[in-house]
C-alpha positions in Angstrom: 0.0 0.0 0.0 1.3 3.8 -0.6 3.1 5.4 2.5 1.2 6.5 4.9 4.1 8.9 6.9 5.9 11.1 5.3 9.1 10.2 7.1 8.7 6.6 5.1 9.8 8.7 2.0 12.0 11.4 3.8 14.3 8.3 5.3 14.1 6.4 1.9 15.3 9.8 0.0 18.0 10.4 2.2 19.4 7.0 2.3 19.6 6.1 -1.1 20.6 9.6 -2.6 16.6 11.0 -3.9 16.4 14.2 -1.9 19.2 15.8 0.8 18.7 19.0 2.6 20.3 21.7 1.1 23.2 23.4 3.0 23.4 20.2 5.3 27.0 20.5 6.6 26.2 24.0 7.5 23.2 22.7 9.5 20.6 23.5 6.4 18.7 25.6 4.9 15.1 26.2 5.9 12.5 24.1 3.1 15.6 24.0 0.8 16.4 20.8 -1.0 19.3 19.3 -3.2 18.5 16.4 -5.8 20.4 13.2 -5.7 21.6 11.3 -8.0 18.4 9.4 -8.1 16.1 12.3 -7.5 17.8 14.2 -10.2 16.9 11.7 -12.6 13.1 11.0 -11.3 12.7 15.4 -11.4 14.0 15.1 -14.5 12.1 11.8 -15.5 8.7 13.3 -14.5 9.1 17.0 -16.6 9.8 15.0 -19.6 7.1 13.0 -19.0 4.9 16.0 -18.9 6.4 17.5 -21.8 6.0 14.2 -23.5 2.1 14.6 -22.6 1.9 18.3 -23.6 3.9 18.6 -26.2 5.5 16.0 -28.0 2.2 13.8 -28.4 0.5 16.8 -30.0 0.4 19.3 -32.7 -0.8 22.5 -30.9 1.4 22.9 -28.0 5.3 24.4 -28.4 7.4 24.9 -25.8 9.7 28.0 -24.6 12.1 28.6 -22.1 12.2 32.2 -20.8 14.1 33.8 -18.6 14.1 33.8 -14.8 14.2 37.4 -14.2 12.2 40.2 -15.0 11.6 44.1 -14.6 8.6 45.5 -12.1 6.9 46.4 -15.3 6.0 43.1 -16.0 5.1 42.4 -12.5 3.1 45.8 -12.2 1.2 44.5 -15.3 0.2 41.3 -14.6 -0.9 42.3 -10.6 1.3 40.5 -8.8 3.2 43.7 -7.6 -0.3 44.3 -5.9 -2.0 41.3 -5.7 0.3 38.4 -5.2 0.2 38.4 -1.6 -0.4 36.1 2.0 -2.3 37.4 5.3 1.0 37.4 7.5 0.3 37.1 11.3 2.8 37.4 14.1 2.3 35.9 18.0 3.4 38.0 20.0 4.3 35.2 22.7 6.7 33.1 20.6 7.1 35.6 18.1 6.6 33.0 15.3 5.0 34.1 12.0 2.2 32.3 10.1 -0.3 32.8 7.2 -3.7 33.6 9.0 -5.2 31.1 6.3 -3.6 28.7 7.0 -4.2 28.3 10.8 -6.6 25.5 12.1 -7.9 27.9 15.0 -7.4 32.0 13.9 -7.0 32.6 17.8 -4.4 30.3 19.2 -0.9 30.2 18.0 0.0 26.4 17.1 3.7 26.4 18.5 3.3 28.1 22.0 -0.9 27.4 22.5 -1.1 31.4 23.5 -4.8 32.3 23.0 -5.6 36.0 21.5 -1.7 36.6 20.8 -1.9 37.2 17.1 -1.1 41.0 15.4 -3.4 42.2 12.8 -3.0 40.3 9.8 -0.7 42.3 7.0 -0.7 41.6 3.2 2.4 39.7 2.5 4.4 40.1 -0.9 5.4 36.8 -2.2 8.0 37.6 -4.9 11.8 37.8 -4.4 13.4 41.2 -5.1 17.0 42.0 -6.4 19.0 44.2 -8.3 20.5 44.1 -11.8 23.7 45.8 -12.7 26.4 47.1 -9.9 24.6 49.9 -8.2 21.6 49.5 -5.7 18.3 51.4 -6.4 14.8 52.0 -7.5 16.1 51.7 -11.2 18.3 48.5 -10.8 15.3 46.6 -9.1 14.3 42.9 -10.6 12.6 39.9 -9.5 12.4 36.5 -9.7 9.2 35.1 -11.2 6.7 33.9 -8.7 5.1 31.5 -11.8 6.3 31.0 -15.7 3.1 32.2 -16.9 3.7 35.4 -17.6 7.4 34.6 -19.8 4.6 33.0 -22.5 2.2 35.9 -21.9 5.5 38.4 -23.3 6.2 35.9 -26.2 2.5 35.4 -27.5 3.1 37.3 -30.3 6.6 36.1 -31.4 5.3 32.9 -31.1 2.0 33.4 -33.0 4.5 34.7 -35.7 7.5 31.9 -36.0 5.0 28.9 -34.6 2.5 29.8 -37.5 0.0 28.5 -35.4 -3.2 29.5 -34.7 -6.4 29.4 -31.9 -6.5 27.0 -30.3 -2.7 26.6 -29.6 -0.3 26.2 -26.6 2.5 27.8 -25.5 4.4 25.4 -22.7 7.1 25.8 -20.1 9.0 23.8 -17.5 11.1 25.9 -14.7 12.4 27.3 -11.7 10.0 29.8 -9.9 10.6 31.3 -6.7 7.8 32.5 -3.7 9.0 33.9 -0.6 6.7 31.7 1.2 6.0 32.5 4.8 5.7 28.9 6.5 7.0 26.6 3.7 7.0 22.4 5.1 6.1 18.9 4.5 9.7 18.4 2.6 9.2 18.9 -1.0 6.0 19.9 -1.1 6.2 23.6 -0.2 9.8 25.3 -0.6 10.7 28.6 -1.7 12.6 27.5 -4.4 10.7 25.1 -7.3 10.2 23.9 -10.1 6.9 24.5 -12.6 5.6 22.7 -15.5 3.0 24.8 -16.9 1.0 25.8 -20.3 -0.9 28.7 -21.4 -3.7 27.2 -23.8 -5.0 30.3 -26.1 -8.2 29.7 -27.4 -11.0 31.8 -29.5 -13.3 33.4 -26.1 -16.7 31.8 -26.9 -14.8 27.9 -26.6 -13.0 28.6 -22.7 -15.8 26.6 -21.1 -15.0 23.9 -23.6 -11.6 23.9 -23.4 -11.2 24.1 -19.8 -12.9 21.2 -19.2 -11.1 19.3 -21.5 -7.9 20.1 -19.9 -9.2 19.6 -16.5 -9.7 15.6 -18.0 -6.8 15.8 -19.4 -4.6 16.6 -16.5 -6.5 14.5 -13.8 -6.1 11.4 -16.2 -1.9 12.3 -16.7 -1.9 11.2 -12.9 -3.2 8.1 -13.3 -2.1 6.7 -16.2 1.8 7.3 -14.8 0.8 5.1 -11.9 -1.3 6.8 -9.0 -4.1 5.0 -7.5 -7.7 7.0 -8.7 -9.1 7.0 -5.6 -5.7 9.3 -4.4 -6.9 12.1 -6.5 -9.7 14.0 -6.5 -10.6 17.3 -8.6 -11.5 20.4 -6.7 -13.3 23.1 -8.0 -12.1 26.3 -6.2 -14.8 28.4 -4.3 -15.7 32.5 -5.5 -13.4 33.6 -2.9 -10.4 31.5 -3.4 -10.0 32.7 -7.5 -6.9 34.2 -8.3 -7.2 38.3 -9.5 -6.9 36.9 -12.8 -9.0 33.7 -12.5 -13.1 33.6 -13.1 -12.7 29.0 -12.8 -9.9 27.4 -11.4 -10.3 23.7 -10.4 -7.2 21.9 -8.7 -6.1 18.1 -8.9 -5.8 17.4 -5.1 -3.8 14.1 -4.2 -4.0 12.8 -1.0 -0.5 13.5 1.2 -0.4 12.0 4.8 -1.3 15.3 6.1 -4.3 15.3 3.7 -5.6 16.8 0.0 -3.0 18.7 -1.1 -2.5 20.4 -4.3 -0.9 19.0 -7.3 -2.1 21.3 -10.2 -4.4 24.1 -10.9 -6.3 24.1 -13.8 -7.3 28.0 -14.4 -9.8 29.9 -16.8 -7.3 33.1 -16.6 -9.7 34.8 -19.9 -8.3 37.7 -21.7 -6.8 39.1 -18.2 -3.0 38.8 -19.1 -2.5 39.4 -22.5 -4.8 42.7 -22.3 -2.6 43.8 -19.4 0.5 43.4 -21.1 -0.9 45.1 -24.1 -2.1 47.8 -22.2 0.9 48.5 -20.4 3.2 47.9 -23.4 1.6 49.5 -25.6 2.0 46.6 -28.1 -0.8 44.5 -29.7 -1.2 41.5 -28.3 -3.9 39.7 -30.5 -5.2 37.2 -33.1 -6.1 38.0 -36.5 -8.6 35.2 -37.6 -8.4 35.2 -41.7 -10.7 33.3 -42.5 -13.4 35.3 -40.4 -11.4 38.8 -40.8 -11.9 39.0 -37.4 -9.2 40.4 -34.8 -9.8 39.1 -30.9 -7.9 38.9 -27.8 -7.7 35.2 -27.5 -9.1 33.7 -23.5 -6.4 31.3 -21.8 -6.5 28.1 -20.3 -3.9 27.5 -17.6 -2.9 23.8 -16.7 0.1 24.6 -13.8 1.6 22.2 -12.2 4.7 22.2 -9.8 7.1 19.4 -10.8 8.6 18.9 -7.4 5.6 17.9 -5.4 4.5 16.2 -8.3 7.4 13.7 -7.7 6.9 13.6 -4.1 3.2 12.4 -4.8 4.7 10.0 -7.5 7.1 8.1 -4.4 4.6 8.3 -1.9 1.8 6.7 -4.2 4.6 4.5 -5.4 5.8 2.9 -2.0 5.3 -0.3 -0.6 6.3 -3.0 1.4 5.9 -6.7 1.2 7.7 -10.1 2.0 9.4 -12.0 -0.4 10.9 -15.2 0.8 10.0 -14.8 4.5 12.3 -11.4 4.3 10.2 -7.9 4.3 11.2 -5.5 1.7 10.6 -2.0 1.0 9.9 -1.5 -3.1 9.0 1.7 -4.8 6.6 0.4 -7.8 6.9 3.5 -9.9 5.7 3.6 -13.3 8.8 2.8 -15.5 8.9 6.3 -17.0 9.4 7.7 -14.2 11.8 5.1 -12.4 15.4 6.9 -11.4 17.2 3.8 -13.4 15.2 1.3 -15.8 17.7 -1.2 -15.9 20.0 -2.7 -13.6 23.1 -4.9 -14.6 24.3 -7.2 -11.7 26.8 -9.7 -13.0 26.8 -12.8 -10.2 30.6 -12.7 -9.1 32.8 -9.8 -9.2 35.1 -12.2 -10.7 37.2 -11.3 -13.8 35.1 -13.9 -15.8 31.9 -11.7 -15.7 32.7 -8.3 -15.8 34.0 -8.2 -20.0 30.3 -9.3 -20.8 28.2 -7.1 -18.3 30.1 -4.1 -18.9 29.5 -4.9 -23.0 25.6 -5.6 -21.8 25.7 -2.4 -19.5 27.4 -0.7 -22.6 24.8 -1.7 -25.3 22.0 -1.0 -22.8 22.7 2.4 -21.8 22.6 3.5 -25.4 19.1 3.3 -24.8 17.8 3.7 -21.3 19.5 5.1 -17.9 21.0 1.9 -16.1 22.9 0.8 -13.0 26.2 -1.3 -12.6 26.0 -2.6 -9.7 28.4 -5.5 -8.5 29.4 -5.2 -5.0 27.4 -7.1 -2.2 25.3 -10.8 -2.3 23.1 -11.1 -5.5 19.9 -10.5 -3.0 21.1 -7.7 -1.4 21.5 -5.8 -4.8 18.2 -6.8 -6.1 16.3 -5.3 -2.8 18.4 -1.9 -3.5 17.0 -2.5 -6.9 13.5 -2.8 -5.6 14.0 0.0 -2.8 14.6 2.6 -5.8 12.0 1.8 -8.5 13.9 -0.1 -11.1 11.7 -1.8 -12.8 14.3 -4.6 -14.1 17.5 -6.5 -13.1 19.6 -8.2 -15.7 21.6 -11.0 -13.7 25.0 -12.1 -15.5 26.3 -15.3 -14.3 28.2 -18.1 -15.2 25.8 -20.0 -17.0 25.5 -16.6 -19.2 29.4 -17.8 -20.6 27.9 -20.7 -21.9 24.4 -20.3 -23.2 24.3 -16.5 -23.9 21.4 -16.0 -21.6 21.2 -13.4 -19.2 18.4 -13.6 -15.9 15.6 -11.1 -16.6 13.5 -10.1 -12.9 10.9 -7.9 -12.7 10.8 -5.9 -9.7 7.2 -5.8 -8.9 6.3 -9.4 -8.8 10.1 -10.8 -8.7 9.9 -13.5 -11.4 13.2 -14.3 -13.2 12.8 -15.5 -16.6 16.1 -16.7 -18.8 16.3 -14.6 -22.0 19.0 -14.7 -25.0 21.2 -11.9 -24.9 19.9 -11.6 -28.2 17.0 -11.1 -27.3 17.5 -8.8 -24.6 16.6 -5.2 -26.1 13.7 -6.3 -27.3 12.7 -7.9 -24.2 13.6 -4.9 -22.1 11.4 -3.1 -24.3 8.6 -4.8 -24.5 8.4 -5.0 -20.4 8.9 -1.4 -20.2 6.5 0.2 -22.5 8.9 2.5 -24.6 
């Protein structure tokens, strides 16, 4: 069954190299995380999957990369500078600060129990401010985007123009966004520092209802099909007084953490909001010129935006489980083999001299292909419950036998038959168990 305590998955991505805590030999950095080698690959693993979903597998959706930094005018235009905000709250006790929307009783502090200690709550600016260029001031001041949105907002028309596409068409992007959050927690899920994978969706005005329920579909289905359990997620329209300044429909996919629903993606009906603003402020055109009606409109947005890092989170925690094979209990992370760190492991038997020349030339011809492990140190089951412990969905066993018959030991992690297959053979059988 999926982990039921976070610290399941915290332990398990500390031990075997997913997830560290940033700054550690310095005693860390609050909500800050480094990626492992194995969580490097599964962050990477589950943006390509999206981008797989989103834009390879379709004709309408390109993807951009824009940058991380931006002037206040974009900021002032799109309303974050005003808008993008948290009710902050201090206790005056303890002297700890917390959003006021976030607290399960409004008049009693959480970390000291003090009743009626709480200040006035005090709109709190989420975005990071710095300066460009070597002097200090009003006129050097930048920021780091709070959201990648508004990088494809700037680029509509240059995309509308070299894409040659037309409404209804996406514009995609997968990066680093940064919120000063005031009480970020529960390890990956809420940090200061993270990654997006989001997609404006520009569409003619009179189809938004159409489209945005289409995405919602869309996005709720990604979820399961790469491996988490339906009953996990849920859909969650958001009520009047929750919508964004720029939202009149957001829904969100909500998966089910072991603190409770938490939010995965959003799923927004931002309308003409964005690319008005930015024209407005600009002063450039920002617009659609439909030939074959010889009509010019402001095209309305769907907004799928997801955050990559808590996506993978939900991804290990739906993924984890334990059971006992051969009277031993084993911890196995049953993640979809897209998504899995390493898809193939090659454990040759004996460290012996004999082995290695042909499971190096296997690992060789196999990591052409797919990201695989060499593993060769410890007893054979040892090395297959690593295996299991990190998602890799197969083991390729060399052993003696191999010198003789050219046959090579297949297992599959999740139900931990071994099957003898001709080396021959073996790409297409790694394949064929693997999907891709």
């Amino acid at each position: 069954m999926p982990a039921t305590d976070l610290d399941q998955i915290v332990n398990l991505c500390k031990r075997r190299g997913f997830v560290y805590p940033s700054a550690e030999i310095y005693g860390g950095f609050r909500s800050s995380y480094d990626y492992g080698p194995l969580g490097s690959l599964m962050l990477r693993n589950v943006k390509d999957a999206w981008v797989r979903s989103m834009v390879q597998t379709r004709d309408d959706v390109v993807l951009i990369d824009a940058s991380i930094l931006s002037p206040p005018q974009v900021w002032e235009a799109s309303g974050h500078l005003a808008n993008f905000t948290d009710p902050l709250v201090d206790c005056t006790k303890c002297k700890q600060r917390f959003r006021e929307d976030h607290l399960e009783d409004p008049d009693t502090c959480p970390n000291c129990g003090a009743k009626g200690s709480f200040t006035a709550a005090r709109a709190f600016n989420l975005m990071f401010k710095t300066f460009a260029g070597p002097v200090e001031g009003a006129g050097a001041e930048v920021y780091l985007r709070p959201e990648t949105a508004q990088g494809m907002f700037l680029n509509f028309a240059n995309v509308l123009q070299t894409s040659r596409k037309k409404p209804p068409f996406g514009i995609a992007q997968v990066g680093k966004s940064f919120r000063n959050e005031i009480t970020p927690g529960n390890f990956i899920f809420r940090t200061r520092e993270f990654e997006q994978m989001e997609m404006e969706f520009f569409v003619p005005p009179e189809e938004g209802p159409k489209w945005y329920e289409y995405w919602c579909n869309e996005r709720l289905n990604w979820y399961i099909d790469l491996g988490i359990p339906a009953e996990m997620l849920k859909m969650r329209p958001h009520d009047a007084d929750e919508l964004s300044h720029y939202s009149t429909g957001t829904s969100d996919v909500e998966f089910m953490f072991p603190w409770g629903w938490g939010e995965l993606e959003g799923i927004a009906q931002r309308t003409d909001y964005d690319l008005k603003q930015h024209a407005q402020h600009s002063g450039q055109k920002l617009e659609y010129f439909d030939q074959a009606t010889n009509e010019r409109y402001v095209p309305y947005v769907i907004e799928p935006a997801a955050g990559a890092t808590r996506t993978m989170a939900a991804f290990l925690l739906a993924a984890y489980d334990e059971d006992v094979v051969n009277d031993e209990k084993r911890s196995v992370l049953r993640l979809h083999p897209r998504l899995a760190p390493y898809k193939v492991a090659v454990l040759p038997l004996s460290k012996k001299d004999t082995l290695t020349p042909l499971a190096k030339a296997l690992y060789a011809d196999i990591a052409e292909r797919y990201m695989c492990e060499y593993d060769e140190t410890q007893a054979i089951g040892r090395r297959y419950r690593r295996q299991d412990e990190i998602g890799t969905p197969l083991c390729v066993t060399v052993d003696f036998e191999s010198l003789e018959d050219n046959a090579v030991t297949v297992r599959d992690r999740d139900s931990t038959e071994q099957v003898r297959v001709p080396i021959a053979e073996l790409l297409p059988e790694i394949s064929a168990r693997l999907g891709f």
